[in-house]
N, C-alpha and C positions, 0 to 999 in steps of 0.2 A: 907650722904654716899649712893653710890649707885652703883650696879651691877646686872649684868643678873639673881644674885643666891638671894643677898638680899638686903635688903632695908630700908631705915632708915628715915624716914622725923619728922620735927616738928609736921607736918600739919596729922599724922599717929599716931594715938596712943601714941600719947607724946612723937615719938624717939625710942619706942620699937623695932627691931630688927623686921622685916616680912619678907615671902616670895615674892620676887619680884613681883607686880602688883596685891597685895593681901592685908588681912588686916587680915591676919592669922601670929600669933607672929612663929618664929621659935622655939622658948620655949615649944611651945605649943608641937610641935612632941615628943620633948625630954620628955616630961609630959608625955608623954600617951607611948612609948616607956618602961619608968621605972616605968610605973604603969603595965606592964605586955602586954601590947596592940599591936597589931598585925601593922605593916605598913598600911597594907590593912585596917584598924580599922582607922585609923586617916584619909585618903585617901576620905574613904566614907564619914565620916563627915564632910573634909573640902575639896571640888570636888576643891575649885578655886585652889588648890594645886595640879601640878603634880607630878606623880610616878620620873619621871627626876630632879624635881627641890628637891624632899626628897633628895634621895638618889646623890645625886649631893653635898647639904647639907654634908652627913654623910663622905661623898668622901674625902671632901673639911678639914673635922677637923680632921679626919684620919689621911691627909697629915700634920697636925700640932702636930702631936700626941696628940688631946685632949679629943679625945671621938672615939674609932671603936667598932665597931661591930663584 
């Protein structure tokens, strides 16, 4: 599976769930999100992640109602 927001290959991390053209799990935000951690906190640590493609993310499960902020 594949789209602009995330990304799923065999050939990635076993199929784990990433941010598109990255190899940063999308689990990983939510990790550090309910560890108390700032946007800006995870952002810094993983540059290949943009501010748009997070919150795009958070946007996106909102509209499913599975997770807002």
């Amino acid at each position: 599976m594949e789209s602009e927001l995330i990304q799923t290959s065999p050939d990635i991390l076993s199929g784990t769930p990433v941010f598109y053209r990255t190899r940063v799990p999308v689990q990983t935000l939510i990790d550090y999100l309910e560890a108390g951690d700032r946007l800006d906190d995870f952002l810094e640590d993983f540059p290949t992640v943009s501010r748009a493609q997070a919150t795009a993310f958070f946007k996106s499960l909102c509209r499913k109602n599975e997770y807002c902020l």
